[in-house]
PDB file with one MODEL, atoms N, CA, C and O in Angstrom:
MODEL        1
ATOM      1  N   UNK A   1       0.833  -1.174   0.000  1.00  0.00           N
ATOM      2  CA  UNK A   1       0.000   0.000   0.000  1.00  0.00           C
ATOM      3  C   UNK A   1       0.882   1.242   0.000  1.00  0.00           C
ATOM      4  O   UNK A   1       1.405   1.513  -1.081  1.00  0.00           O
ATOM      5  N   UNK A   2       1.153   2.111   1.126  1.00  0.00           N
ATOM      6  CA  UNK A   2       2.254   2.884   1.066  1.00  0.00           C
ATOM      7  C   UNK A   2       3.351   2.434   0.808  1.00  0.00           C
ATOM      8  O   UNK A   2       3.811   1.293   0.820  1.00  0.00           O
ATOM      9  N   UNK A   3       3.863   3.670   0.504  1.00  0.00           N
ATOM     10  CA  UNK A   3       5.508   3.548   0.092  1.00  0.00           C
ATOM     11  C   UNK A   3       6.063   4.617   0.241  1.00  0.00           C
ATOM     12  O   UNK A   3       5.779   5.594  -0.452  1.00  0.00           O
ATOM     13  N   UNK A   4       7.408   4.635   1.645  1.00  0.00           N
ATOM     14  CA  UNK A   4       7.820   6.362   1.732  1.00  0.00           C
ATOM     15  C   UNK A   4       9.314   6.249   1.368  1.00  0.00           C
ATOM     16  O   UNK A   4      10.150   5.474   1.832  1.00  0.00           O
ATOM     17  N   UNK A   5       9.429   7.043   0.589  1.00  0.00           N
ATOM     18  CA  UNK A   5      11.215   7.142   0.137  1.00  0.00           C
ATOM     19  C   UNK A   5      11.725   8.759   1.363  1.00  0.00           C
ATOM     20  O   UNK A   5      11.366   9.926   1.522  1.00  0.00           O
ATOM     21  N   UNK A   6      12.711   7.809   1.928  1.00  0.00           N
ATOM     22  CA  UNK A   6      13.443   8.827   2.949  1.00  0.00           C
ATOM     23  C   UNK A   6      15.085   9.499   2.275  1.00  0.00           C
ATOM     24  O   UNK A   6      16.176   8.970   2.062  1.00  0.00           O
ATOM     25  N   UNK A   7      14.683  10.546   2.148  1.00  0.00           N
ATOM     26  CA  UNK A   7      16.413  10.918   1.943  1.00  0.00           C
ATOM     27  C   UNK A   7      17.226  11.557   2.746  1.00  0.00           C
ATOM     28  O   UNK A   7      16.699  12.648   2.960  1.00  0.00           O
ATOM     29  N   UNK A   8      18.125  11.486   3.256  1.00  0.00           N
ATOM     30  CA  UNK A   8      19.419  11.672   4.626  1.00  0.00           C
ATOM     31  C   UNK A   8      20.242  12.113   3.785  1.00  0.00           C
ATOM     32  O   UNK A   8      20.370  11.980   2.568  1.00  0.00           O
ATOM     33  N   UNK A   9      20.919  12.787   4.771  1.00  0.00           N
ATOM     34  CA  UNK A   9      22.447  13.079   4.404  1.00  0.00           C
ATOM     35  C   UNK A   9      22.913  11.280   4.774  1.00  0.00           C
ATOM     36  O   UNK A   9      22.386  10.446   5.511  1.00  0.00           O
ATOM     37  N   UNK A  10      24.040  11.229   3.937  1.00  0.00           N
ATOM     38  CA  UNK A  10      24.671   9.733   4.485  1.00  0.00           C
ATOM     39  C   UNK A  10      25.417   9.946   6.034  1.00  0.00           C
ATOM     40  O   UNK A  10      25.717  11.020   6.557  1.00  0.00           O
ATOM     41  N   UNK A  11      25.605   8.606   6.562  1.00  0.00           N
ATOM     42  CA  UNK A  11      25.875   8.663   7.889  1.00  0.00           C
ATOM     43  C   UNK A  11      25.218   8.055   9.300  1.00  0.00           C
ATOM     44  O   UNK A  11      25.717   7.783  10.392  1.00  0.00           O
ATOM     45  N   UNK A  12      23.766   7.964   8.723  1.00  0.00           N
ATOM     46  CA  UNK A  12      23.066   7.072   9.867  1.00  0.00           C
ATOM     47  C   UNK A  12      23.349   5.487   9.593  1.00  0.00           C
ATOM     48  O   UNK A  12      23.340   4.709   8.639  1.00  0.00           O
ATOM     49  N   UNK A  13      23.617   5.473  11.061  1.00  0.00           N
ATOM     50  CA  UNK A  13      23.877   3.640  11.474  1.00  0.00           C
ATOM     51  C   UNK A  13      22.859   2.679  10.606  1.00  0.00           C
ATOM     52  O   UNK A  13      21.769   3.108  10.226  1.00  0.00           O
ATOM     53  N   UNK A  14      23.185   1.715  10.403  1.00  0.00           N
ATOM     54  CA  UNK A  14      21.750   0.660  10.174  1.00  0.00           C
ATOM     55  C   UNK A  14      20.722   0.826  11.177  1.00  0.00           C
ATOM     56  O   UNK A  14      19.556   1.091  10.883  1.00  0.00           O
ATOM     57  N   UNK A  15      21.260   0.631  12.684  1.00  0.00           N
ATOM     58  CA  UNK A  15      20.647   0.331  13.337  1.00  0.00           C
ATOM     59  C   UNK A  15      19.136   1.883  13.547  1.00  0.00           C
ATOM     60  O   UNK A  15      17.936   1.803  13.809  1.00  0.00           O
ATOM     61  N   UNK A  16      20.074   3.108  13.260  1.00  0.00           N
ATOM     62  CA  UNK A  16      19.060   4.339  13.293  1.00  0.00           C
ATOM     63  C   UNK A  16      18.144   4.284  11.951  1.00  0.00           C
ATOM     64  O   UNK A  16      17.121   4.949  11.792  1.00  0.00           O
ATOM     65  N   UNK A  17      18.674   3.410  11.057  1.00  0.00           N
ATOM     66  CA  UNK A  17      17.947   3.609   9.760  1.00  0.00           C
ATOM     67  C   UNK A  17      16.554   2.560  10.194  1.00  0.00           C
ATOM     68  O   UNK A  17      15.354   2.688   9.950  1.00  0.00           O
ATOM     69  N   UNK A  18      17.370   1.433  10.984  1.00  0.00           N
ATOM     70  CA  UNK A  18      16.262   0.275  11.052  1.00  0.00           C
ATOM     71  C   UNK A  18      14.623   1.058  12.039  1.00  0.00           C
ATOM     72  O   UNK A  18      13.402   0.923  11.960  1.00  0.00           O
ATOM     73  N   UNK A  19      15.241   1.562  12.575  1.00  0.00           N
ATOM     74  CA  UNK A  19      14.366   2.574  13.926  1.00  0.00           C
ATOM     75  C   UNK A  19      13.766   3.245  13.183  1.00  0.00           C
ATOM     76  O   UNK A  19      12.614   2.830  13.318  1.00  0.00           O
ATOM     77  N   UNK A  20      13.744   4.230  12.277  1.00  0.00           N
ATOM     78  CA  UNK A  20      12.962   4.806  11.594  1.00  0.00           C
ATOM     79  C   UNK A  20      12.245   4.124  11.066  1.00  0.00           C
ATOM     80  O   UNK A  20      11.042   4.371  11.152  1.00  0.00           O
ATOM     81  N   UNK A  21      12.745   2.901  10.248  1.00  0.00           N
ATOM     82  CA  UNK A  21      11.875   2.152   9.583  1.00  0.00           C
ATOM     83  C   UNK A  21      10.720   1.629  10.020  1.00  0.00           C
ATOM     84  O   UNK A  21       9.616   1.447   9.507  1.00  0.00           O
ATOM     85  N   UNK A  22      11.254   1.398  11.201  1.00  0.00           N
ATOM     86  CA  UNK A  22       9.921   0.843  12.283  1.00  0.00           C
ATOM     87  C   UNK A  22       8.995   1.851  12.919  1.00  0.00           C
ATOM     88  O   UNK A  22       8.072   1.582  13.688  1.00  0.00           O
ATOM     89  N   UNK A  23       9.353   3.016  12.509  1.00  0.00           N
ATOM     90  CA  UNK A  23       8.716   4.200  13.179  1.00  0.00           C
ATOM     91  C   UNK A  23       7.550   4.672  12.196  1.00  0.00           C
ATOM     92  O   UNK A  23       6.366   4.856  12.477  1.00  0.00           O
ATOM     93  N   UNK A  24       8.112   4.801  11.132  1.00  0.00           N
ATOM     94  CA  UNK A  24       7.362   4.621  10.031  1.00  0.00           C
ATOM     95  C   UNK A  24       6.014   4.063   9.621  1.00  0.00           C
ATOM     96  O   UNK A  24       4.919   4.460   9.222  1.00  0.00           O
ATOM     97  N   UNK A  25       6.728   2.796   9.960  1.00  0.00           N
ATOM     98  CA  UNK A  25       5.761   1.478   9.563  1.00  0.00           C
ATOM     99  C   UNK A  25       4.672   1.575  10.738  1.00  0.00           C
ATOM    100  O   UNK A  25       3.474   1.500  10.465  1.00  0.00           O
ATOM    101  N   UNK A  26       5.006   1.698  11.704  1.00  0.00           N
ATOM    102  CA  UNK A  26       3.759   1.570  12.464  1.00  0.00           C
ATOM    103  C   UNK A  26       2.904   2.888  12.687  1.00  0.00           C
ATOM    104  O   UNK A  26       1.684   2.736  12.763  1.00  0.00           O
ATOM    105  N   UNK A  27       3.343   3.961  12.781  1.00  0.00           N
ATOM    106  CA  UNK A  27       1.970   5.251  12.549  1.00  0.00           C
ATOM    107  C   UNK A  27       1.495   4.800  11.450  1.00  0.00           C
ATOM    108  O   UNK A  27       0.338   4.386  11.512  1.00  0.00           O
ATOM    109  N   UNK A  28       2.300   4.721   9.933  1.00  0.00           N
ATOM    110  CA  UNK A  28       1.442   4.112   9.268  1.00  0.00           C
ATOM    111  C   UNK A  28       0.221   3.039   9.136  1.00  0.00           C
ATOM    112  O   UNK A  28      -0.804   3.016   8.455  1.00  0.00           O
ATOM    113  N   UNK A  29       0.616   2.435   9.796  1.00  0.00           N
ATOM    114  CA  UNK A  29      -0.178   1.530  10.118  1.00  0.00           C
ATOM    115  C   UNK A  29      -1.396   1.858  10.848  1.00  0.00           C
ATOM    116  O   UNK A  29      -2.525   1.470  10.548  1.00  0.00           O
ATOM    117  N   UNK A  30      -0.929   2.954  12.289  1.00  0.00           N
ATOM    118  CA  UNK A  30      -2.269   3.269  12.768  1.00  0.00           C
ATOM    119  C   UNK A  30      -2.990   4.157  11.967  1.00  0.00           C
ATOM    120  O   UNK A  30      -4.169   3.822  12.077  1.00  0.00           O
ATOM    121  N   UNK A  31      -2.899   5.061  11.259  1.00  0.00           N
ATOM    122  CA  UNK A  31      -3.207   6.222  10.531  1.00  0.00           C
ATOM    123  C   UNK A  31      -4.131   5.129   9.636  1.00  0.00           C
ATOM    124  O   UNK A  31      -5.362   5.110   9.641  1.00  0.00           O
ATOM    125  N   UNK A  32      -3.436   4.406   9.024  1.00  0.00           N
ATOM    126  CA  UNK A  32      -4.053   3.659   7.969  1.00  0.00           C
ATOM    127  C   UNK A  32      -4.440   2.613   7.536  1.00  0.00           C
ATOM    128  O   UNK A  32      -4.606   2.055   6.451  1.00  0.00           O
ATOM    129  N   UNK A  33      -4.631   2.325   9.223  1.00  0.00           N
ATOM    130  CA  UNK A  33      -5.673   0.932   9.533  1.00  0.00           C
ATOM    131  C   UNK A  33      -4.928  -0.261   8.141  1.00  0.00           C
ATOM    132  O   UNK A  33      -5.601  -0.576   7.159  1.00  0.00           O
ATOM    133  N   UNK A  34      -3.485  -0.756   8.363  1.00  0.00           N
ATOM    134  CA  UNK A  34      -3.210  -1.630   7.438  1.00  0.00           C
ATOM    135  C   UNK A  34      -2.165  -2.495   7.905  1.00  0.00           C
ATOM    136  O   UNK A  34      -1.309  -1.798   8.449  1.00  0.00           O
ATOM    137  N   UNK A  35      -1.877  -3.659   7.928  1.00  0.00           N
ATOM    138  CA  UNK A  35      -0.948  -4.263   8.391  1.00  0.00           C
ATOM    139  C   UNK A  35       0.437  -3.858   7.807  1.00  0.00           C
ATOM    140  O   UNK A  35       0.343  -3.287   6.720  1.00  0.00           O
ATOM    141  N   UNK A  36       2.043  -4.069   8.410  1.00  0.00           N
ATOM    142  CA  UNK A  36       3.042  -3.881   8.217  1.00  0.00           C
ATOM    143  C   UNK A  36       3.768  -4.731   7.459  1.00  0.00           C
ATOM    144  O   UNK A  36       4.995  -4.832   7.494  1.00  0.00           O
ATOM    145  N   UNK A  37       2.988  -5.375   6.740  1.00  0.00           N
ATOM    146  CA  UNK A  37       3.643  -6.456   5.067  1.00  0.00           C
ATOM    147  C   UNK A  37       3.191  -5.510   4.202  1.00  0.00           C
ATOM    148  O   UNK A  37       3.698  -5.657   3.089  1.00  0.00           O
ATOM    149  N   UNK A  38       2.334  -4.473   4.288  1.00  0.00           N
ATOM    150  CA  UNK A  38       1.895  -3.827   3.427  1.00  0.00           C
ATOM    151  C   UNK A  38       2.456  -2.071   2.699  1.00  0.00           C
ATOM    152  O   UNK A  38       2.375  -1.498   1.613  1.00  0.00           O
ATOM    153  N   UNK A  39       3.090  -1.732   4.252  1.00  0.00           N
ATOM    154  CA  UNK A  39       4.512  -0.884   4.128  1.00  0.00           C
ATOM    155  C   UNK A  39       5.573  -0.837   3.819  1.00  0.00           C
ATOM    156  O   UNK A  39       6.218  -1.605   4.532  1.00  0.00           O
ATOM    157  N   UNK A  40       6.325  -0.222   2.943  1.00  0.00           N
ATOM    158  CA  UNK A  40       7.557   0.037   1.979  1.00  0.00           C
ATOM    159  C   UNK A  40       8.258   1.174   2.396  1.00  0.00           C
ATOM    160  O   UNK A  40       7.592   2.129   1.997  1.00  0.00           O
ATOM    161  N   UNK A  41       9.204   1.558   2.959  1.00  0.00           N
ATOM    162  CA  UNK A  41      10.391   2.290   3.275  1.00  0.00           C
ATOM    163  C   UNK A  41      12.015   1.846   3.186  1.00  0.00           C
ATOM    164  O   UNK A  41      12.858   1.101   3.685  1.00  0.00           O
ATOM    165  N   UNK A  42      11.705   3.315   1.735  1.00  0.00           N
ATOM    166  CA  UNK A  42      13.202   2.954   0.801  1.00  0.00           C
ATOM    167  C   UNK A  42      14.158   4.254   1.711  1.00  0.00           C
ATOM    168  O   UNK A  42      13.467   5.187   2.120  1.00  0.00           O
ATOM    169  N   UNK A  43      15.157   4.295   1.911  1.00  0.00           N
ATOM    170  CA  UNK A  43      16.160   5.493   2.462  1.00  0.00           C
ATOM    171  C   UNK A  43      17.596   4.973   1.538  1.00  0.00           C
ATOM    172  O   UNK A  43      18.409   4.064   1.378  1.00  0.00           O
ATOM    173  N   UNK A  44      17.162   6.358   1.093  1.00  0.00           N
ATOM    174  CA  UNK A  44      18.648   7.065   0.295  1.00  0.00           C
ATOM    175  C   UNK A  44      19.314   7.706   1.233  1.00  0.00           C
ATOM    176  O   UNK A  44      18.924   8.227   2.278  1.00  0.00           O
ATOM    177  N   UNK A  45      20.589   7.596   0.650  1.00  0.00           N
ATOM    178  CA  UNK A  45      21.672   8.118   1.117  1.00  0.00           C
ATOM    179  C   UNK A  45      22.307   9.150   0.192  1.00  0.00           C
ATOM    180  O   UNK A  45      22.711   9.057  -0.967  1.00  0.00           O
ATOM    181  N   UNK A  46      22.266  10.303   1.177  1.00  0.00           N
ATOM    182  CA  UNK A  46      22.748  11.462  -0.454  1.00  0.00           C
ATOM    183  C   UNK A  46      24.204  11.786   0.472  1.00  0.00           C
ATOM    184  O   UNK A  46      24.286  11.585   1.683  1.00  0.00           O
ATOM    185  N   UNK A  47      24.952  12.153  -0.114  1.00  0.00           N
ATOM    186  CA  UNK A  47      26.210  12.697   0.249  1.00  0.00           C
ATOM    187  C   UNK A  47      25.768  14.420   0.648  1.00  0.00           C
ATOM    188  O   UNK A  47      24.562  14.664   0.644  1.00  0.00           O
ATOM    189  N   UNK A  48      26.461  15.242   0.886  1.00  0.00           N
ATOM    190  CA  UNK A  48      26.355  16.518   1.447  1.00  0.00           C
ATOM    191  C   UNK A  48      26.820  17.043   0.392  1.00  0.00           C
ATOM    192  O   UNK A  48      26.098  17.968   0.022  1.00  0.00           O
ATOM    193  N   UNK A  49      27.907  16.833  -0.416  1.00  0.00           N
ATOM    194  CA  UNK A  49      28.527  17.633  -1.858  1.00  0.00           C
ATOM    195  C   UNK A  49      27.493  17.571  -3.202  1.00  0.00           C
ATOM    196  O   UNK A  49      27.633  18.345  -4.149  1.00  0.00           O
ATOM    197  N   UNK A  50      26.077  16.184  -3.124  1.00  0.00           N
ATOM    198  CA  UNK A  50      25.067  16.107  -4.189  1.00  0.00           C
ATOM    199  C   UNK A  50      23.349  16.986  -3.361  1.00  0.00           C
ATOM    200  O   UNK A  50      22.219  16.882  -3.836  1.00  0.00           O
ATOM    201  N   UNK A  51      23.615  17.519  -2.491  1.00  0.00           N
ATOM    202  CA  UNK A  51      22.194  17.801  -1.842  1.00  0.00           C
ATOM    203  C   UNK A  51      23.084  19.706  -1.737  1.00  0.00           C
ATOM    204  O   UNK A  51      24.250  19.959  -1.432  1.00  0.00           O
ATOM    205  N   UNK A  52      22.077  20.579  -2.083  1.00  0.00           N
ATOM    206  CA  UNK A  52      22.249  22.142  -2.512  1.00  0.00           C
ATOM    207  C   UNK A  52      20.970  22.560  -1.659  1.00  0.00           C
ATOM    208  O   UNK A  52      19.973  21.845  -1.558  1.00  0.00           O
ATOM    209  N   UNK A  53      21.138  23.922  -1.001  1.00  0.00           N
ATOM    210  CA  UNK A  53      20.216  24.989  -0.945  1.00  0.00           C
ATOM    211  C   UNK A  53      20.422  26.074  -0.830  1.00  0.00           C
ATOM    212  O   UNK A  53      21.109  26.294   0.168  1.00  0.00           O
ATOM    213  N   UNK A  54      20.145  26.980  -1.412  1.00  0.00           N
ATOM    214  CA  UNK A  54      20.107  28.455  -2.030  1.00  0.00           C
ATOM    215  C   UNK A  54      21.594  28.380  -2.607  1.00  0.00           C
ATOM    216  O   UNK A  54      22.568  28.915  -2.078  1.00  0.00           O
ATOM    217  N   UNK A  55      21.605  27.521  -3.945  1.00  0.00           N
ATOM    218  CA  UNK A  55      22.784  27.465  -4.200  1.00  0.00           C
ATOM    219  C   UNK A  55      23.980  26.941  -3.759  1.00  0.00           C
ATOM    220  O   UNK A  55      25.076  27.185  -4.263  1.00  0.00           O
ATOM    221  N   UNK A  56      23.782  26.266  -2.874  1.00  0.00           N
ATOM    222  CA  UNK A  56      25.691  26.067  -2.206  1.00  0.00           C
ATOM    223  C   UNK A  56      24.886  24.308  -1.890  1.00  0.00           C
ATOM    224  O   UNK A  56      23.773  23.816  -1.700  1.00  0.00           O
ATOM    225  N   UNK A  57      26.037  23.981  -1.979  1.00  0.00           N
ATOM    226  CA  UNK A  57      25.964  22.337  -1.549  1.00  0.00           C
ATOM    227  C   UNK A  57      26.315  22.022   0.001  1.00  0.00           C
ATOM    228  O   UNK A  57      27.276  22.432   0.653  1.00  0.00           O
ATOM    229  N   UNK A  58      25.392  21.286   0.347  1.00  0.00           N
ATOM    230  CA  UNK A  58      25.582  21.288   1.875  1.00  0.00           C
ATOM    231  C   UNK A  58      27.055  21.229   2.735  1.00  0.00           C
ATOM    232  O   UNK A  58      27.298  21.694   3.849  1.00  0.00           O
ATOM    233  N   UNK A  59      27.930  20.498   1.819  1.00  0.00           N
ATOM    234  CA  UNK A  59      29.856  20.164   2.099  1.00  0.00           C
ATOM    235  C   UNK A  59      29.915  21.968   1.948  1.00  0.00           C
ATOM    236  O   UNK A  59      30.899  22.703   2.030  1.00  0.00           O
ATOM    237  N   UNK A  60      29.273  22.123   1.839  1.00  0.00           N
ATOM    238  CA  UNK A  60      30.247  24.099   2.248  1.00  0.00           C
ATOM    239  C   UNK A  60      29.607  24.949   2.923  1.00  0.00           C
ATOM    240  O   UNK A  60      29.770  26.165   2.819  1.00  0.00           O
ATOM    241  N   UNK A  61      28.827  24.402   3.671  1.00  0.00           N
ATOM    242  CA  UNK A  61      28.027  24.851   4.957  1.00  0.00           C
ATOM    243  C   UNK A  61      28.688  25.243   6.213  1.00  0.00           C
ATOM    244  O   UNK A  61      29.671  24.572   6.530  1.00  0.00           O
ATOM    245  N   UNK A  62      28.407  26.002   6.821  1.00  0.00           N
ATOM    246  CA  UNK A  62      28.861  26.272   8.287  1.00  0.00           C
ATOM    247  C   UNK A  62      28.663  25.579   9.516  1.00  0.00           C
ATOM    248  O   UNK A  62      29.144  26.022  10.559  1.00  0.00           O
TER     249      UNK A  62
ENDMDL
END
């Protein structure tokens, strides 16, 4: 049914990625009255030098 694509800066553990996943999955679940075979959570990993705002790429941030 759902399907949420997460994008991060790279750097979170498995284990913080797995936690979200499960965090995810289950509001979903209550929100939307559906079992958790039925939830999909993809997480990308973007680097800080491919992710930009107002022009500048996050690697040249303060």
């Amino acid at each position: 049914m759902p399907t949420f694509r997460v994008e991060l800066f790279e750097g979170r553990t498995p284990e913080k990625k797995k936690e979200l996943m499960e965090a995810i999955t289950k509001e979903s679940c209550r929100v939307l009255g559906c079992g958790p075979e039925s939830v999909d959570v993809i997480i990308y990993d973007i680097p800080k030098h491919d992710w930009g705002t107002a022009g500048k790429p996050w690697s040249e941030a303060d």
